[in-house]
N, CA, C and O atoms as CSV, one atom per row, in Angstrom:
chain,resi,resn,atom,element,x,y,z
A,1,UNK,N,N,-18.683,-12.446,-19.564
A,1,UNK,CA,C,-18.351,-11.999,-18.223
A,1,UNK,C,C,-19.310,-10.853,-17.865
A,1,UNK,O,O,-19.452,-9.910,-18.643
A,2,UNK,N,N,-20.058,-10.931,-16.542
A,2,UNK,CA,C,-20.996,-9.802,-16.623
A,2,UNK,C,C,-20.009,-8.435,-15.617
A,2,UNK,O,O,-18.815,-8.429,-15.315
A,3,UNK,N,N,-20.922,-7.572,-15.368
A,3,UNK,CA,C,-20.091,-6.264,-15.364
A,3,UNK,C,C,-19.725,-6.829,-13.691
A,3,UNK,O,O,-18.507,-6.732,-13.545
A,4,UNK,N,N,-20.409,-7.392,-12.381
A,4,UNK,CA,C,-20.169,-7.113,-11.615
A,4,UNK,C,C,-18.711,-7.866,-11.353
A,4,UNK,O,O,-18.024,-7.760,-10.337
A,5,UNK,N,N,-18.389,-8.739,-12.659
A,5,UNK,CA,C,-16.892,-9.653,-12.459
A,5,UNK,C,C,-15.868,-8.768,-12.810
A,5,UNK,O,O,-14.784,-8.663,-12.236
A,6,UNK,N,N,-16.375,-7.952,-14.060
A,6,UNK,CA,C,-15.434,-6.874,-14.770
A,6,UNK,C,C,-14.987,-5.934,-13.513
A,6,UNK,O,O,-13.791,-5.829,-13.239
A,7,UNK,N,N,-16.101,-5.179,-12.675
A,7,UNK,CA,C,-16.348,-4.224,-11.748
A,7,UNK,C,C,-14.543,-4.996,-10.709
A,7,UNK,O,O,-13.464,-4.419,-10.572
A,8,UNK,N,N,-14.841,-5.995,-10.356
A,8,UNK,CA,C,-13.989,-6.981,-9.153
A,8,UNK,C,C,-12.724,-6.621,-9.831
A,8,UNK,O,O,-11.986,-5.741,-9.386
A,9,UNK,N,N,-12.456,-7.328,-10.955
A,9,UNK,CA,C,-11.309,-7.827,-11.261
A,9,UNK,C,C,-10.753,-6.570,-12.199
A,9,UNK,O,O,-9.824,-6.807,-12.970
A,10,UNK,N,N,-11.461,-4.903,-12.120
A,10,UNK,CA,C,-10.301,-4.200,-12.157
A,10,UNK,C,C,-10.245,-3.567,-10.891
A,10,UNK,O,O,-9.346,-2.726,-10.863
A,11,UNK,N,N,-10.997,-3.685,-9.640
A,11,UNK,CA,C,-10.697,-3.003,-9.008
A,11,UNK,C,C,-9.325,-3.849,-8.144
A,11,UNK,O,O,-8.398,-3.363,-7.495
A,12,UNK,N,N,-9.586,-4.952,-8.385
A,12,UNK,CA,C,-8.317,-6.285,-7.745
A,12,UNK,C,C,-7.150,-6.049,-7.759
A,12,UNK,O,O,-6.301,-6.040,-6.868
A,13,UNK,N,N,-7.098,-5.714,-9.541
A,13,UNK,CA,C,-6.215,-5.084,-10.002
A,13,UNK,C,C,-5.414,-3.486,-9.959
A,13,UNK,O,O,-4.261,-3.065,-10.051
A,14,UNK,N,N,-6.566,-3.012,-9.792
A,14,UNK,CA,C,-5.674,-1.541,-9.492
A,14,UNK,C,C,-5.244,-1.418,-7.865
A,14,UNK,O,O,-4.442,-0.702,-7.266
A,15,UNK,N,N,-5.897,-2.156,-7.578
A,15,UNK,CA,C,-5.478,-2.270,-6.010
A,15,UNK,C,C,-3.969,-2.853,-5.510
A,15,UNK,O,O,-3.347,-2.486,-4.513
A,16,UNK,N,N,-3.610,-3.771,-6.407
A,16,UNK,CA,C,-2.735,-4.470,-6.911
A,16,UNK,C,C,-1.521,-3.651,-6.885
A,16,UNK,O,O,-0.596,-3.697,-6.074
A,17,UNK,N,N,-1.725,-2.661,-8.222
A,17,UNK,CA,C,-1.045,-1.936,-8.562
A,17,UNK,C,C,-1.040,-0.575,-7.463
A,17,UNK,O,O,0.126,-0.267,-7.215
A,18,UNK,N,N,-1.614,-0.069,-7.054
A,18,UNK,CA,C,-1.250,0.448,-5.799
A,18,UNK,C,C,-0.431,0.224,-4.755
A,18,UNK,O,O,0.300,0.930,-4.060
A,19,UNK,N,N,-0.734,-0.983,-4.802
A,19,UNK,CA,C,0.260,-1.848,-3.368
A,19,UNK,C,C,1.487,-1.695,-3.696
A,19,UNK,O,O,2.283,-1.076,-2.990
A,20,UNK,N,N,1.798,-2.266,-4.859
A,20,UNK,CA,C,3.258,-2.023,-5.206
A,20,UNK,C,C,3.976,-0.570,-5.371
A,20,UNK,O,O,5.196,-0.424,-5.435
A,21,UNK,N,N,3.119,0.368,-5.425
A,21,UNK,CA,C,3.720,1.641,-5.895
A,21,UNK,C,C,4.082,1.860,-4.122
A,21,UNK,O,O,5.253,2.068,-3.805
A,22,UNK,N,N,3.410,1.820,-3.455
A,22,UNK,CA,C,3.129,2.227,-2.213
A,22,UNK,C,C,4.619,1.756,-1.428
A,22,UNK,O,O,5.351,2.431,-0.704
A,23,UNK,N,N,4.787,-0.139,-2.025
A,23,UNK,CA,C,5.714,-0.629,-1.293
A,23,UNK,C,C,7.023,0.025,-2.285
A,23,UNK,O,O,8.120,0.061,-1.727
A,24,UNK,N,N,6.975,0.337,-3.163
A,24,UNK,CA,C,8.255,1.366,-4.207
A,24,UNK,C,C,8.442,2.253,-3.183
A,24,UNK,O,O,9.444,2.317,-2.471
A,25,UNK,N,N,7.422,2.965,-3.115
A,25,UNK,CA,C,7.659,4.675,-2.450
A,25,UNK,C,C,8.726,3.956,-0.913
A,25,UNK,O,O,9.902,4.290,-0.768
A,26,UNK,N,N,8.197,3.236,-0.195
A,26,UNK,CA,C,7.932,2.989,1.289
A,26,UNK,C,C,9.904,2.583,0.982
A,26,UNK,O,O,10.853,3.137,1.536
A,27,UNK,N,N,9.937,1.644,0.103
A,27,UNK,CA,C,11.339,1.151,0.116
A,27,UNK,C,C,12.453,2.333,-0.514
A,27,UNK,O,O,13.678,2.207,-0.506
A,28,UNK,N,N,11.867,3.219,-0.925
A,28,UNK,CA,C,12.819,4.148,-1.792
A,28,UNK,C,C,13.228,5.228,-0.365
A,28,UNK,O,O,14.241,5.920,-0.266
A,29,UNK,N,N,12.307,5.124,0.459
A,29,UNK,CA,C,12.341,6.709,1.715
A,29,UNK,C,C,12.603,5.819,3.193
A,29,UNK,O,O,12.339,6.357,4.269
A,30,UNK,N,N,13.256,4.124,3.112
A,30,UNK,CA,C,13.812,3.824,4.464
A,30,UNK,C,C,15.210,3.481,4.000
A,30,UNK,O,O,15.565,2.966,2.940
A,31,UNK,N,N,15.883,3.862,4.983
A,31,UNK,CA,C,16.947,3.438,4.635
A,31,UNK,C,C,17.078,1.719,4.945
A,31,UNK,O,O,16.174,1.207,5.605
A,32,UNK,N,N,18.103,0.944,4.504
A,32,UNK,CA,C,18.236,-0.398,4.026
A,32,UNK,C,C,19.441,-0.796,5.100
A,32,UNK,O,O,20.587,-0.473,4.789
A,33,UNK,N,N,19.222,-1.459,6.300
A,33,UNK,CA,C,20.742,-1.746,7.011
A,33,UNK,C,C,21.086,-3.267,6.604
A,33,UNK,O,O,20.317,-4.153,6.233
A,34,UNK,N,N,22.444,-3.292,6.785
A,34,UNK,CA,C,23.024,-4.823,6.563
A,34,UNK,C,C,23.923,-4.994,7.532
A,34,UNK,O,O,24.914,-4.323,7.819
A,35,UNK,N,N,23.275,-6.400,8.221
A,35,UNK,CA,C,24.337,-6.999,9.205
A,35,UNK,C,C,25.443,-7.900,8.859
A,35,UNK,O,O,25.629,-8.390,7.745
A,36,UNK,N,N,26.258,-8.100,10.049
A,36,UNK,CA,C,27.194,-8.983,9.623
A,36,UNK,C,C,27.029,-10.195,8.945
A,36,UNK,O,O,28.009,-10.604,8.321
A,37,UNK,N,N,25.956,-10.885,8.931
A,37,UNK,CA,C,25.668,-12.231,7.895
A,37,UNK,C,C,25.552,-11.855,6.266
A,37,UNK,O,O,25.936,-12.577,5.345
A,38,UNK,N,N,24.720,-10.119,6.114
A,38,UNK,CA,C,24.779,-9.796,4.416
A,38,UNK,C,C,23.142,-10.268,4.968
A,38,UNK,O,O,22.496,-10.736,4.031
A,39,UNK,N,N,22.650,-10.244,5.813
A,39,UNK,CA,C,20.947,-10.080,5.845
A,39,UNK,C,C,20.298,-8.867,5.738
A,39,UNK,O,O,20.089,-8.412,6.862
A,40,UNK,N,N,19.880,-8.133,4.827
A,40,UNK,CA,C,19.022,-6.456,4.815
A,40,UNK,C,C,18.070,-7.016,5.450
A,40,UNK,O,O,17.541,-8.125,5.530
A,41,UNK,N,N,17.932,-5.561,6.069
A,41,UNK,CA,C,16.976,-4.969,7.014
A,41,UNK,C,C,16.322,-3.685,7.064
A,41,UNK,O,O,17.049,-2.734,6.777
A,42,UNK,N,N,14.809,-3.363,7.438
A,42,UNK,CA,C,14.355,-2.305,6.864
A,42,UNK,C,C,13.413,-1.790,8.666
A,42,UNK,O,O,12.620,-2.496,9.289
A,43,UNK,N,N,13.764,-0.793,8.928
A,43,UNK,CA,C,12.820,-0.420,10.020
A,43,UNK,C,C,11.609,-0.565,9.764
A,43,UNK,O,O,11.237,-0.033,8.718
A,44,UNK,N,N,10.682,-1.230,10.499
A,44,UNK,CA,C,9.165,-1.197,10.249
A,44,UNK,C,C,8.798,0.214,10.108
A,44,UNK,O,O,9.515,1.186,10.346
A,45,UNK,N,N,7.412,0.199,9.630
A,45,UNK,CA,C,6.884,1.885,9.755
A,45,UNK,C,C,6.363,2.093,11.329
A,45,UNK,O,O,6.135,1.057,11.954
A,46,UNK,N,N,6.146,3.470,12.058
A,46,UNK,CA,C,5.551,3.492,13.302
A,46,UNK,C,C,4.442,3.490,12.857
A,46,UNK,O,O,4.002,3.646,11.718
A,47,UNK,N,N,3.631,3.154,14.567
A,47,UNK,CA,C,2.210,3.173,14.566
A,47,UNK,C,C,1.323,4.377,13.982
A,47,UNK,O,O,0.411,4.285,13.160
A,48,UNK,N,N,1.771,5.420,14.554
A,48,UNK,CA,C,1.747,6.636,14.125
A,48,UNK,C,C,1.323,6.365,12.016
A,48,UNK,O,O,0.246,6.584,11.462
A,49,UNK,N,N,2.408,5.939,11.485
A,49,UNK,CA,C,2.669,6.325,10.272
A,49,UNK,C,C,1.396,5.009,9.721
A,49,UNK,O,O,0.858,5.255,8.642
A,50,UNK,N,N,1.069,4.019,10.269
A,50,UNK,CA,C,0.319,3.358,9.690
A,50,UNK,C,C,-0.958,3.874,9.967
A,50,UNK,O,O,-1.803,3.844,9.072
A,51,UNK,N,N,-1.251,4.381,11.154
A,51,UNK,CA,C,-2.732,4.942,11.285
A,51,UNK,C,C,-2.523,5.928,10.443
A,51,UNK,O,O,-3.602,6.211,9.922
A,52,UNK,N,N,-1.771,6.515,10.095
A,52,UNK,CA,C,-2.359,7.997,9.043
A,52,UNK,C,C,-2.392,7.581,7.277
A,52,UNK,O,O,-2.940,8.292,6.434
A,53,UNK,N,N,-1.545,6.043,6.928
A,53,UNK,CA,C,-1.954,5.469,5.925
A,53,UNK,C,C,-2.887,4.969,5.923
A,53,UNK,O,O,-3.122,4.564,4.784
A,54,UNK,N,N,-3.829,4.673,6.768
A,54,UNK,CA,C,-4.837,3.662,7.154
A,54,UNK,C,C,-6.458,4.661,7.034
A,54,UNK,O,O,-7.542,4.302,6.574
A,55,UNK,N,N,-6.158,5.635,7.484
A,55,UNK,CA,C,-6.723,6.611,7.186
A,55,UNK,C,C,-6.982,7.438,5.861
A,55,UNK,O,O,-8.063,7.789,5.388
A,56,UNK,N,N,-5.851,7.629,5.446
A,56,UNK,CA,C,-5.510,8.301,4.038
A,56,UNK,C,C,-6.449,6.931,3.163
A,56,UNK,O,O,-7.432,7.349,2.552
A,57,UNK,N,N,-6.258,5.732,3.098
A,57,UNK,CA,C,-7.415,4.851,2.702
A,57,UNK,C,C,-8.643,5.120,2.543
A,57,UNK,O,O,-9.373,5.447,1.608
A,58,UNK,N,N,-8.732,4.929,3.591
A,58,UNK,CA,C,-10.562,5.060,4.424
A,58,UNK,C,C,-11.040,6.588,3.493
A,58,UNK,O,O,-12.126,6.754,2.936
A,59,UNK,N,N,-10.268,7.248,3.523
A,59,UNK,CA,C,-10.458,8.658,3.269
A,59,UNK,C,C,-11.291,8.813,1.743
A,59,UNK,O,O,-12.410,9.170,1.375
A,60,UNK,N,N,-9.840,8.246,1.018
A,60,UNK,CA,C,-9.961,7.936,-0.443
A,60,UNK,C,C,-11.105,6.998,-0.810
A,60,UNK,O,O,-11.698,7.426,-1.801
A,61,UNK,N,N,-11.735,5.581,-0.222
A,61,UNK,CA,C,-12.399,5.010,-0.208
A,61,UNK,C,C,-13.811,5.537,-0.127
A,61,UNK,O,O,-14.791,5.278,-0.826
A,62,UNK,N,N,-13.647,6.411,0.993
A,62,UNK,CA,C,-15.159,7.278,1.239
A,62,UNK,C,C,-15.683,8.479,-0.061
A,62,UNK,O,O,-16.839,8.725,-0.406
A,63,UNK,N,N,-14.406,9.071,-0.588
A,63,UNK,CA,C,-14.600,9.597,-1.512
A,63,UNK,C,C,-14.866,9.319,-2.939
A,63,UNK,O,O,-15.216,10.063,-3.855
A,64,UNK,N,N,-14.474,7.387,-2.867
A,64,UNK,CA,C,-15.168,7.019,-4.172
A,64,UNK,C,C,-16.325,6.574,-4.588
A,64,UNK,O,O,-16.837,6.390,-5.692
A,65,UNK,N,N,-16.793,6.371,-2.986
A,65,UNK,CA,C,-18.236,6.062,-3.033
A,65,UNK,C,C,-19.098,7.130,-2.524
A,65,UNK,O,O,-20.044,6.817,-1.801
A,66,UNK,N,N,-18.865,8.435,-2.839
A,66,UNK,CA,C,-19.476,9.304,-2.284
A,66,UNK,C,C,-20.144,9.972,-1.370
A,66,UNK,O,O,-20.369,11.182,-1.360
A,67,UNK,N,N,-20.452,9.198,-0.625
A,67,UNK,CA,C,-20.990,9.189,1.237
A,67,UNK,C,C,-19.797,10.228,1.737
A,67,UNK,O,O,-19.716,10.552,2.922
């Protein structure tokens, strides 16, 4: 396997693993409603809150490639 597959498939992976921590955090700090059928429900995030995750990205991203 040469490095630029190695390079992919951990960054795939930690990316991976990010997502899920992210969707942990995100599900641990909304609250959870249930309707009369027993269907949960979760408020979307605001626009607001996704542009400043979206950012916080970009941010981190810029800082790993040093530019």
């Amino acid at each position: 396997m040469n490095l630029k597959t190695r390079v992919l498939l951990m960054g795939g992976l930690l990316g991976a693993l990010v997502g899920v921590l992210a969707a942990y955090i995100y599900f641990n700090n909304t609250p959870v409603t249930v309707d009369e059928a027993g269907q949960e429900s979760m408020e979307p995030p605001s626009a607001g809150q996704s542009v400043r995750v979206g950012l916080g990205v970009l941010t981190v991203l810029k800082m790993l490639t040093g530019e």
